[in-house]
N, C-alpha and C positions, 0 to 999 in steps of 0.2 A: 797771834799765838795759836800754834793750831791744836787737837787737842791730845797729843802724846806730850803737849809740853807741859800740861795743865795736869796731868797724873804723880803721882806721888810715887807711884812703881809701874815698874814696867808692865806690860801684857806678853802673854805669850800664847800664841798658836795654838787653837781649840777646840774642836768639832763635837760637839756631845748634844743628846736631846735637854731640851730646858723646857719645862711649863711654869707658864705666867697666869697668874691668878687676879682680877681685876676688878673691883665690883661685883663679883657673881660669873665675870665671864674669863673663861679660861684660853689663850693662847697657848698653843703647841708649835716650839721653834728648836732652831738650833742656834749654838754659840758660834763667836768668830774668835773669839778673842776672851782671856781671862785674866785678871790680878787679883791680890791681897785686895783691892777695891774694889773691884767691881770687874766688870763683863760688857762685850757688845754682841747683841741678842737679834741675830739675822730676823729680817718680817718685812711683809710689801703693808703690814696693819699697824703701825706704831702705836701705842699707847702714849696720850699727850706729857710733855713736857712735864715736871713738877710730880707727876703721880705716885703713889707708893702702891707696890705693888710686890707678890710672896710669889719669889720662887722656887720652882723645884726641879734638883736635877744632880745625877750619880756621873760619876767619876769612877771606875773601876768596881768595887765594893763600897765607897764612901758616898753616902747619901745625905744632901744639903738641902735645907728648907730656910729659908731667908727672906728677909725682908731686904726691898732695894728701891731706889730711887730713880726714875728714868729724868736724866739731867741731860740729853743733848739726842737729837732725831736727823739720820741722814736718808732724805726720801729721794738720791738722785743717784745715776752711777750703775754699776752692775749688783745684779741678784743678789750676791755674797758680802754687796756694799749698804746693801738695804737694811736700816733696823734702827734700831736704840739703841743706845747708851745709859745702863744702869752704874750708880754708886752703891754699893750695899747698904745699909743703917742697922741702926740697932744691933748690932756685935758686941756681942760678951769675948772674952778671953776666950771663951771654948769655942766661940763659933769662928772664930778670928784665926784660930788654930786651924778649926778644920778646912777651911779657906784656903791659908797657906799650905796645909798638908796636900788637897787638891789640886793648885797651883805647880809645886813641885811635882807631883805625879807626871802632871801633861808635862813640864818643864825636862823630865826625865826621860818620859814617853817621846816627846819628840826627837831627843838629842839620838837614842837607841835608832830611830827612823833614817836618821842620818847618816850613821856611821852605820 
């Protein structure tokens, strides 16, 4: 099973700055990819497997601080292949909202690029 088939909703196409918070040490990336669950967070530095880690990172005007779970690490491939795989945690209704709201953004943002 690979791992789009393992997600609950889709991803959609993403490029925004992300900082990752880790212990004391902070990661500056960008995203590849986003959902209602979670994100894949481009890096040749993965943070290990299992960790929880706070991220942050803007969407237009909407500004998201999170907690997320890095659940799967691809250290092979091209640059834009390289990174984590986080699942968010810890979502209230509000923050689950503003996820989707974000989500939709880019989902809308993109379609406009298209046409």
């Amino acid at each position: 099973m690979n791992n789009s088939e393992r997600r609950d909703n889709a991803r959609v196409s993403a490029r925004f700055d992300v900082s990752c918070l880790h212990e004391g040490d902070y990661l500056i990336s960008f995203s590849k990819d986003i959902s209602v669950d979670g994100m894949f967070i481009c890096t040749d530095t993965p943070i290990d497997t299992g960790s929880i880690i706070e991220l942050y990172f803007k969407i237009d005007d909407l500004k998201l601080d999170l907690d997320a779970k890095v659940v799967w690490i691809n250290s092979s491939g091209t640059k834009k292949d390289r990174g984590m795989g986080v699942k968010f945690i810890n979502l209230d209704s509000a923050g689950r909202g503003n996820i989707l709201r974000a989500v939709n953004r880019v989902a809308i943002l993109e379609q406009e690029m298209i046409n």
